[in-house]
C-alpha positions as CSV (number, residue, x, y, z in Angstrom):
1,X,0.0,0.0,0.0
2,X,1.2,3.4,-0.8
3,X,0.8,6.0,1.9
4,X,0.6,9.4,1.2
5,X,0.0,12.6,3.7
6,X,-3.0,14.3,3.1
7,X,-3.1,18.0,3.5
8,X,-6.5,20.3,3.5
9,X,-5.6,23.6,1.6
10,X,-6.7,27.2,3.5
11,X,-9.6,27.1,0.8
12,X,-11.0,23.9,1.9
13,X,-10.8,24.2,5.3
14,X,-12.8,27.6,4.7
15,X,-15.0,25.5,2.6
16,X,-16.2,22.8,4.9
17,X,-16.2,24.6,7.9
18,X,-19.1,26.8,5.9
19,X,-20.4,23.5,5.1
20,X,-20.7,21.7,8.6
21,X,-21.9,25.3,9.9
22,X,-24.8,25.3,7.7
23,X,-25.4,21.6,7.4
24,X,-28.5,19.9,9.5
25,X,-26.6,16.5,10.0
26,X,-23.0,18.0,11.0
27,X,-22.3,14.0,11.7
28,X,-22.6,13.2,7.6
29,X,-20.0,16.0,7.1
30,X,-17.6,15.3,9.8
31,X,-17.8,11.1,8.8
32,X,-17.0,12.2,5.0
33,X,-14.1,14.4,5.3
34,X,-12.7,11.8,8.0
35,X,-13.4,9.1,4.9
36,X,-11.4,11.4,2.4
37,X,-9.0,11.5,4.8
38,X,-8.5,7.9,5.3
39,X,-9.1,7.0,1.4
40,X,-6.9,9.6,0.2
41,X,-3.9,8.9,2.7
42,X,-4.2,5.1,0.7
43,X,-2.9,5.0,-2.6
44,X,-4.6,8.6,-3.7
45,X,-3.5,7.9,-7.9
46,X,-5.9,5.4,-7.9
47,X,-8.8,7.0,-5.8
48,X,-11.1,9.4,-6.9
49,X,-11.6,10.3,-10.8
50,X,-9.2,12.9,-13.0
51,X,-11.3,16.4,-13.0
52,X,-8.8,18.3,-15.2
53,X,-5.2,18.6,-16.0
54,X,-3.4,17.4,-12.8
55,X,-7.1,17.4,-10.3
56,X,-9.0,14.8,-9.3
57,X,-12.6,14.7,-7.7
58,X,-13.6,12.1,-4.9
59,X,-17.2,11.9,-4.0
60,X,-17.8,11.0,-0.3
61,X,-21.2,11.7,0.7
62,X,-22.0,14.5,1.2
63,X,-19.2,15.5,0.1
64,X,-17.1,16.0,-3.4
65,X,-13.7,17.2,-2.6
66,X,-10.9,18.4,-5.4
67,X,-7.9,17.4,-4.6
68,X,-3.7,16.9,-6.7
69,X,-1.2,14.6,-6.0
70,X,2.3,14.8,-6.4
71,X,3.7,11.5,-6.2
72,X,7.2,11.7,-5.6
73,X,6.4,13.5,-2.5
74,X,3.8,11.3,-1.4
75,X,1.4,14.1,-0.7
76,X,-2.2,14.8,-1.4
77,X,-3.3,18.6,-1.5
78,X,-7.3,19.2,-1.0
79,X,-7.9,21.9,-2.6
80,X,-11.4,22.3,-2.9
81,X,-14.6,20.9,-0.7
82,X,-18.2,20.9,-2.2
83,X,-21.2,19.9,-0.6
84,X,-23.0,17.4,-3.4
């Protein structure tokens, strides 16, 4: 398995904080970006589904989160967060 270290971009964090804020089941938000999270941090070139040139989207109910990878430093950059 390839482990990679996930890291929530100032954007995102603004953008599901707004989400939980707002949202009636705060639980649904809180499990999904804990899933993306976990899912990401496992082999994150084959999660998700390429967006655009270098972006990928993975859909986690209720969420749909944007993210890049750049392999040879193993790290995962969320850059966006979306509420489906």
């Amino acid at each position: 398995m390839n482990r990679y270290t996930v890291v929530w971009l100032r954007d995102a964090i603004d953008e599901l904080g707004e989400i939980w804020l707002a949202s009636h089941d705060r639980n649904a938000v809180t499990a999904a970006s804990a899933e993306i999270d976990r899912e990401l941090a496992s082999d994150a070139m084959a999660k998700g589904k390429p967006l655009s040139e270098g972006l990928r989207v993975y859909v986690a109910p209720p969420l749909r989160a944007v993210f890049s990878v750049s392999d040879p430093d193993r790290t995962v950059e969320v850059a966006r967060v979306r509420l489906l």
